[in-house]
Each structure stands twice: as structure tokens, then as C-alpha cells.
VMD Tcl script that draws the C-alpha trace (Angstrom):
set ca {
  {28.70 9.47 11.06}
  {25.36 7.60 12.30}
  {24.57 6.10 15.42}
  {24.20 2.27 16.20}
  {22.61 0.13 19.27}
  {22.92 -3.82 19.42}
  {20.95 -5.86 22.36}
  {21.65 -9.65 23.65}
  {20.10 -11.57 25.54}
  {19.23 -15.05 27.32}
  {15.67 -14.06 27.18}
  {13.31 -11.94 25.09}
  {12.83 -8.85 25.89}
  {11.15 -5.57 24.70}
  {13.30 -3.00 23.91}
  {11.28 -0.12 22.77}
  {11.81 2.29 25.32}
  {15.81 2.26 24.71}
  {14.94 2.91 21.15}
  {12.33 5.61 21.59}
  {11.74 6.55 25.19}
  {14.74 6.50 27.35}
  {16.74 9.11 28.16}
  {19.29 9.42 25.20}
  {17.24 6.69 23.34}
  {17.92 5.73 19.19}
  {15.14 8.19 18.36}
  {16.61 11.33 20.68}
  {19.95 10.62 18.66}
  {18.65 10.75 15.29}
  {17.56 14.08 16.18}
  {20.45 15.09 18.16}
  {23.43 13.00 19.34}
  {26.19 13.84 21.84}
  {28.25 15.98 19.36}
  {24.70 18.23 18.23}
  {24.38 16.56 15.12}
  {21.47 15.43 13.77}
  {20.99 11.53 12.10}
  {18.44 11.92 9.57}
  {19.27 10.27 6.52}
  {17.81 6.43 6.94}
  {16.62 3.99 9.81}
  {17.27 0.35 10.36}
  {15.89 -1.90 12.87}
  {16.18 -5.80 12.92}
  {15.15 -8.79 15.32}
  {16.09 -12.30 15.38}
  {12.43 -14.05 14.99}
  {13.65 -17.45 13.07}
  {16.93 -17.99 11.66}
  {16.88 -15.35 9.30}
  {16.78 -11.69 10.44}
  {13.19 -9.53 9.85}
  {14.94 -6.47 8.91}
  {12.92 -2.83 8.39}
  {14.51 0.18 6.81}
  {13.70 3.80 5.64}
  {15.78 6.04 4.10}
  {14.42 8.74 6.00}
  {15.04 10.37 9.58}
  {13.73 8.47 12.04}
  {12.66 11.10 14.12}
  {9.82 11.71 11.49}
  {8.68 8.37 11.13}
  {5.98 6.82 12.19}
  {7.36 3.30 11.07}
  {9.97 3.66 13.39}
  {7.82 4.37 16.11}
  {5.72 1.05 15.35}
  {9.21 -1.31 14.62}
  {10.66 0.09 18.16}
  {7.03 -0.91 19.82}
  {7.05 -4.26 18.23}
  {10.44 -5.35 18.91}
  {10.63 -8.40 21.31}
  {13.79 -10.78 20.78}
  {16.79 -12.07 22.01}
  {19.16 -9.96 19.29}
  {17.79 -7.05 18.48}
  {20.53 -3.90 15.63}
  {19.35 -0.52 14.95}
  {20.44 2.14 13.43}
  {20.09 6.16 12.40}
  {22.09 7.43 9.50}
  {24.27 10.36 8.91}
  {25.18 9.84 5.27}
  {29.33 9.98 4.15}
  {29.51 7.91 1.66}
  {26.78 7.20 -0.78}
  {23.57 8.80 -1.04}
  {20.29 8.71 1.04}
  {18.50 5.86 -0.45}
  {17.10 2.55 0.89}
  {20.21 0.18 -0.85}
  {22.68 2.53 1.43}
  {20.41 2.24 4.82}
  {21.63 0.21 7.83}
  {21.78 -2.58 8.93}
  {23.04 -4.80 5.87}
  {21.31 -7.88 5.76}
  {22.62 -10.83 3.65}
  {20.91 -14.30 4.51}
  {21.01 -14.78 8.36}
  {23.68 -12.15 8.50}
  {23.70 -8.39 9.73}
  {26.16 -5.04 9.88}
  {26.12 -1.67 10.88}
  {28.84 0.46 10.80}
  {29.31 4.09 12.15}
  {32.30 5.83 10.79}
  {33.98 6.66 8.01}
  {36.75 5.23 5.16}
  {37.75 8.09 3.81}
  {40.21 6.27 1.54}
  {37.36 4.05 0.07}
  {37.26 5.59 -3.81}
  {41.03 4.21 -3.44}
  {40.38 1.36 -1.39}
  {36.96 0.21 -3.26}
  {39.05 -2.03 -5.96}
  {40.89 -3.30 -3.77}
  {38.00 -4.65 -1.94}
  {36.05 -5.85 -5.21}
  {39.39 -7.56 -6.65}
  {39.52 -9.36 -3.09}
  {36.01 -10.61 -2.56}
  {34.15 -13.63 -3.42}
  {31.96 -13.32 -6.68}
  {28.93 -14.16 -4.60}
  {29.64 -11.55 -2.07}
  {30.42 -8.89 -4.64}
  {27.29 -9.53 -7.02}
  {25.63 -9.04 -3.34}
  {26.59 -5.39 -3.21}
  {23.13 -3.10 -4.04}
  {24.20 0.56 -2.55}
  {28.00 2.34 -2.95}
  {28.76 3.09 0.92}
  {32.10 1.83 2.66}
  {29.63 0.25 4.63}
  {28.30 -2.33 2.32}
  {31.72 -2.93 0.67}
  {33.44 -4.03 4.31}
  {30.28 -6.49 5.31}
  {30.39 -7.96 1.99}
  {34.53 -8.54 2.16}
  {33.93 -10.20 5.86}
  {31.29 -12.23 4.63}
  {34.36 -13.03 1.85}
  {36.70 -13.86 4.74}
  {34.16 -16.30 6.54}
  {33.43 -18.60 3.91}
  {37.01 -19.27 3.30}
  {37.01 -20.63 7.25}
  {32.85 -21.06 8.20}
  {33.67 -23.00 11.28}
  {36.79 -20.40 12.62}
  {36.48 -17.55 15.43}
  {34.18 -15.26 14.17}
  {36.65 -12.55 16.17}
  {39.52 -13.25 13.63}
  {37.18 -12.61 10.59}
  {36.63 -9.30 11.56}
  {40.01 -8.74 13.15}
  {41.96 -10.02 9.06}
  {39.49 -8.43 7.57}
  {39.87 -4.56 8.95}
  {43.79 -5.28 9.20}
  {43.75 -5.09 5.64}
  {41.23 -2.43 4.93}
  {42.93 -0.53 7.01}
  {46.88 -1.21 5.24}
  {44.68 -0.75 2.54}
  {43.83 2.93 3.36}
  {46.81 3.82 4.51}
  {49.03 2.42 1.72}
  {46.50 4.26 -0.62}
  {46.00 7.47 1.54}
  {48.35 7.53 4.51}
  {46.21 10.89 5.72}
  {42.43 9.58 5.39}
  {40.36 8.97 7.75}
  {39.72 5.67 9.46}
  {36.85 5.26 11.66}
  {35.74 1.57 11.49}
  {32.90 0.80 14.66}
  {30.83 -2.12 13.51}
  {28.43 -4.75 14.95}
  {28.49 -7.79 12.82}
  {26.00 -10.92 13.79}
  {24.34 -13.91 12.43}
  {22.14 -14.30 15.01}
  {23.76 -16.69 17.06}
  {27.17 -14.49 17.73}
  {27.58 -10.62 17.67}
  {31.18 -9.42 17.07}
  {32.69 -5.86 16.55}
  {34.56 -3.50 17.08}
  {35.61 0.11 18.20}
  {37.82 1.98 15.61}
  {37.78 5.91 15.84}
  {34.14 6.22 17.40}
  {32.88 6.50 20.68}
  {31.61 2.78 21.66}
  {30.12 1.64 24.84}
  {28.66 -1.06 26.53}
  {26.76 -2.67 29.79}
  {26.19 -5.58 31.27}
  {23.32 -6.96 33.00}
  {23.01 -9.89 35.67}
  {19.85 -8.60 36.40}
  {16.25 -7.33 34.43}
  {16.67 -3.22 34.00}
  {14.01 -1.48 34.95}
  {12.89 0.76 32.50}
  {13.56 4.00 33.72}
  {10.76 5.61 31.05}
  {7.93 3.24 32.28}
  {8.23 3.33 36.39}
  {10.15 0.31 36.58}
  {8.58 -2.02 34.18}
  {10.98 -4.72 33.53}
  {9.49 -5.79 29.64}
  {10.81 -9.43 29.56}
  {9.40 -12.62 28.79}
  {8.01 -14.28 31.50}
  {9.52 -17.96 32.38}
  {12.55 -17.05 30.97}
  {15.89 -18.00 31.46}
  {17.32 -18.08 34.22}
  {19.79 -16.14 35.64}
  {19.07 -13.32 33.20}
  {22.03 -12.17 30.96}
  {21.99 -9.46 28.33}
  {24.05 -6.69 26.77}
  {23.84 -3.55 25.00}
  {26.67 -1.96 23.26}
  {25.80 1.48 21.37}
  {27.71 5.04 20.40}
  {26.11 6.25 22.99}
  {25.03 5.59 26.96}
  {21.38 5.34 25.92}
  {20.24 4.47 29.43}
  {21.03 7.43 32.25}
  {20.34 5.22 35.43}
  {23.25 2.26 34.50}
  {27.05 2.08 34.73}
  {28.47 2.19 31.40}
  {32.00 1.35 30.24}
  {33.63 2.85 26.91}
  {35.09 -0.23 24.75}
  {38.99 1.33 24.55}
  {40.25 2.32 21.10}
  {40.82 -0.67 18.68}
  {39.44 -2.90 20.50}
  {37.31 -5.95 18.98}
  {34.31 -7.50 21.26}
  {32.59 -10.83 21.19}
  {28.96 -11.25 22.43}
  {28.32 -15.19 22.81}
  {24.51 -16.99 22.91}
  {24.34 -16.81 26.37}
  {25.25 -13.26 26.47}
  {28.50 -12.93 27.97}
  {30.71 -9.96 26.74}
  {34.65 -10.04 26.48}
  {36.75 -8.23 24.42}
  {40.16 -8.55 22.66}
  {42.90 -6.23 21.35}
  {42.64 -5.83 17.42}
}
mol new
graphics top color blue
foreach p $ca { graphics top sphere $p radius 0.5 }
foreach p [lrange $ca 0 end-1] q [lrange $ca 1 end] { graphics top cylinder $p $q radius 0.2 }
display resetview
């Protein structure tokens, strides 16, 4: 089922304390998450340093890793995905751990297609070569980025909101022409480090916005950002859960796609 976290911002900023020290932080999830269910089958945190992604995963829980720990202290960008698994579909091992990386390129998913032994040669037939000799694990997960990827280069300059929005239209006629009764649960956070697009689809999803610096409510205020930054400050944080206990948060409404520009300004759009 898994839980996800994606940050924007206008300026760099630390994030380690939403990660590992906040109130309902990545780490407290991966242990035990709103429903009581633990996340402990992989970890995957990733920060926009230079064009391309620096991307860390474990296929372990990160509640007993260390690494985790050290990535979360570390972090200190503008676009910061993580991620704590709760395996469906494929195994626990590193080729089936979040977030999927593919040249400058990220995606985590939290759900479940429970179609996708039906759906999966569908998806192969449909994809670009490239993007299918791509494919390392056998999760749902892996399949979809790789297919939106196959969307994009078809139209590299067009709204990165339609990619996503063609390509889960069809997975999801797909499912339900192959299984009219499976499962569809489809939330996903898809970036290349300039944009971050997704969308809520049968998961819980929210998000806030910031006009100002938040104090960190685990370290007496501190306000972790990069000094002679930009200003006004901007940033967002959409997760699966409110990770943050002193903040107004806002549920994304069911099938609903978002779009999180450079400057970090949030909207969102019906699927």
C-alpha cells in the first residue's frame, strides 16, 4: 500500500525532520501509518542536486535503517520524493523499491492495480522499446512510469498534466475491460526535476502550501532553509499523510490530477 511524501520549493531547504522527526513523519509511517499498518518492505529517498536525480534505496524497513536516518539528515534541495514500501505486487527487493528513477526522471506510486497480470501485456505491447528494455523489477509500479515515460516522448514539449492524465485513462479502461471488479488505486508523484505532476486515485492524498518558512515544530522553531534565498518563499508538500500536526492541510479530492510548477505554485485539475 506504501506511503509517499514529495517537497517543492523556491529555495533549499532541509527536510529531515518531516522525514524522521515530526509528528507523523516518513519514518513514524513506515512503522505505523494512519490505518495501523506497518511499511517495511523498502525505502527511497531522492534530491534534485544537478540535473539528474541522486536517488538512495533499501529494500528494507526504514524504521531499521540507519541509512535512512543519514539520507533524511543530508537532504537539502529544492525537490526532494520519498518513500516506505508495503509490498503488493512484486517482491521485496531493491529493482521493486521506490522511487523509479530513469535519467532525470522520478515515480512513486502508492496503491494498487489489481488487474496488472491482465493488464501487464497490454502495457508492454504499448510502450516504447526503450522504455520497456528499462523495466528491472515486476511491480505495477514500474510498468505505469515506464508507459508515461512512453507517452512523453511521443509529445516532449506537451503538458506534462495530459501525460499522466492519457496515460492512467487507459490503464485504467485497461483494468476494467480486463477485470471490471479489480482494484484501482493509482496515487503517484511523477517529476523530472523541473515539474512534479500526480495524482490522487483511491488513496488518501494531501497537500499544503506555504507563503511562508515552517517552523519546524520538532526543533523549537528552526526554520532549516538556505539563507539568501528566494524571495517570497514558496514551497509544497503533498504526502498520504498530514506529516506536519501544527499546519492546515487539504485532502486532494478523488481523481484528481495536480501540477507543482518551478516556482512552486500548486493547482489541480479534474482527471
Amino acid at each position: 500500500m506504501c506511503r509517499l511524501y514529495g517537497f517543492r520549493s523556491n529555495t533549499r531547504r532541509k527536510v529531515e525532520c518531516e522525514l524522521i522527526r515530526s509528528q507523523n513523519s516518513l519514518l513514524e509511517q513506515s512503522l505505523e501509518d494512519e490505518r495501523g499498518q506497518s511499511n517495511p518492505h523498502g525505502w527511497g529517498l531522492a534530491t534534485y542536486e544537478l540535473v539528474e536525480p541522486r536517488v538512495v534505496r533499501q529494500a528494507e524497513a526504514a524504521f531499521d535503517s540507519d541509512a535512512f536516518r543519514w539520507e533524511s539528515a543530508r537532504a537539502y534541495a529544492c525537490n526532494v520524493l520519498a518513500h516506505v514500501r508495503r509490498a503488493t505486487v512484486g517482491g521485496v527487493r531493491l529493482a521493486n523499491t521506490h522511487p523509479f528513477t530513469h535519467g532525470r526522471w522520478l515515480l512513486a506510486h502508492n496503491g494498487n492495480l489489481g488487474a496488472f497480470d491482465a493488464v501487464r501485456p497490454r502495457l508492454l505491447a504499448a510502450m516504447d522499446p526503450r522504455q520497456r528494455a528499462a523495466i528491472h523489477g515486476d511491480t505495477d509500479s514500474e510498468h505505469v512510469f515506464h508507459w508515461l515515460l512512453s507517452i512523453r516522448e511521443t509529445d516532449p514539449d506537451g503538458p506534462l498534466l495530459d501525460v499522466v492524465r492519457s496515460g492512467v485513462c487507459q490503464v485504467i479502461e485497461w483494468s476494467e475491460a480486463e477485470d471490471p471488479g479489480a482494484e484501482i488505486a493509482l496515487n503517484i508523484i511523477l517529476t523530472d526535476g523541473e515539474e512534479s505532476v500526480g495524482l490522487r486515485y483511491g488513496r488518501s492524498l494531501w497537500y499544503v502550501e506555504r507563503d511562508l518558512v515552517h517552523p519546524c515544530e520538532a526543533c523549537d522553531g528552526a526554520l532549516h532553509v538556505e539563507e539568501g534565498g528566494t524571495s517570497p518563499y514558496r514551497a509544497v508538500v503533498v504526502a498520504s499523510e498530514r506529516v506536519t500536526g501544527d499546519e492546515e492541510w487539504t485532502q486532494i479530492p478523488e481523481a484528481m490530477l495536480f501540477h507543482v510548477d518551478r516556482a512552486a505554485r500548486f493547482r489541480t485539475e479534474s482527471l
